[in-house]
N, C-alpha and C positions, 0 to 999 in steps of 0.2 A: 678524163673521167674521174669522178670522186669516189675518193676507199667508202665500202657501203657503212663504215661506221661513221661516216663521215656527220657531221651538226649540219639537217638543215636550217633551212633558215625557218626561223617563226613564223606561222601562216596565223592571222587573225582571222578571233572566233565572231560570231553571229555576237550583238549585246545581249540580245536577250536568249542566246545558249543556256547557259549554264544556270543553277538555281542560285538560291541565295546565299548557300553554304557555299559555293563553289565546286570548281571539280576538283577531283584525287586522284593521282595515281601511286599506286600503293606496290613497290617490289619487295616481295617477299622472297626472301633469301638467307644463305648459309654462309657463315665466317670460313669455312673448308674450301667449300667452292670458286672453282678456281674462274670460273667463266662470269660470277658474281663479282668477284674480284675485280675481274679486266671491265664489265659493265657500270660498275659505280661511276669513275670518273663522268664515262657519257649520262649518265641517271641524273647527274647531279648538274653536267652543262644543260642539259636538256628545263633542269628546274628555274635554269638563271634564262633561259631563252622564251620561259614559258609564264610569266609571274603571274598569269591567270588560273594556273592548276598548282593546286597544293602537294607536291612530290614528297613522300615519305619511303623510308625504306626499312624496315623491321627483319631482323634477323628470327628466323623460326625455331628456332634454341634459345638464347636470347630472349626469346620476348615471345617464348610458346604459349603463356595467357592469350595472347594477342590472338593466336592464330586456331586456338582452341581445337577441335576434331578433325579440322580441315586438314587432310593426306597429301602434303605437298609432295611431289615427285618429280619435278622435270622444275631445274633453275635456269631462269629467276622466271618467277611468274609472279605475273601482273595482276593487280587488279583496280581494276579504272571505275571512278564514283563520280556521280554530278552533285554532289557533295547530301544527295537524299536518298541514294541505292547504287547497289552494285550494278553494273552496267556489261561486266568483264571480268571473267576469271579467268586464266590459265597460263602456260607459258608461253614467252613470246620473245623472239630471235635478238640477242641482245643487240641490236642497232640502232643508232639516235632515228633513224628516218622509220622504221615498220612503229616505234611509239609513235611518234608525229600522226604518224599515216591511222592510225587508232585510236588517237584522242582526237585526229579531224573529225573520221567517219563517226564517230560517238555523237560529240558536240553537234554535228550537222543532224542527228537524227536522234535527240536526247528527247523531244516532249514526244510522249505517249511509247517509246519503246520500253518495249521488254526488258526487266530486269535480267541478272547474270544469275538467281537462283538466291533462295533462302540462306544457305550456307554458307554465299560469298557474301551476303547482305549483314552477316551474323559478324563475321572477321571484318566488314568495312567499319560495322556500329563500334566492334573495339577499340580500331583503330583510332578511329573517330574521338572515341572517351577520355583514350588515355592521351592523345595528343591534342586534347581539351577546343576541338572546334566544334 
């Protein structure tokens, strides 16, 4: 049995998924934080296993322009863009497989779904800006 932090393996996306911009995932987090700490590494294999989504991670101190009104409270929390809207906001169990398993189901159901809300749309556009895609 595999430790659940364990790197799945890449699952290939649909070609015509994603927009033009591509997708994002975006972990918003704190230098303190100790469970942010221990999730980077996997954040960042998860970025090498995935070179179709665009993995950024922003500190919310740091880079609180970035993150403007939005009241983070539970780390790390995500938030997943098909590179034209927020799709997902919230917190999410720092394991390389519950990402996976949430940029599958996104990708698999990205045309005509429901954005993640104004708010997380507002923080993806920043991100967006300042990391010039």
């Amino acid at each position: 049995m595999s430790s659940p932090a364990a790197l799945p393996e890449p699952t290939p996306t649909s070609p015509g998924a994603a927009t033009p911009c591509g997708w994002w995932a975006v972990c918003l987090c704190a230098a303190w934080c100790g469970t942010c700490g221990i999730y980077r590494p996997l954040f960042d294999e998860l970025a090498r296993a995935h070179p179709d989504v665009r993995f950024e991670w922003v500190d919310i101190e740091d880079e609180s322009d970035l993150v403007g009104d939005l009241d983070v409270e539970t780390f790390p929390t995500l938030l997943i863009a098909d590179g034209e809207r927020a799709l997902f906001l919230g917190p999410l169990l720092p394991q390389a497989p519950v990402l996976t398993r949430l940029l599958t189901s996104l990708q698999a159901a990205a045309p005509g779904s429901a954005g993640a809300g104004g708010e997380a749309h507002s923080v993806f556009e920043r991100v967006r800006a300042a990391r010039r895609a």
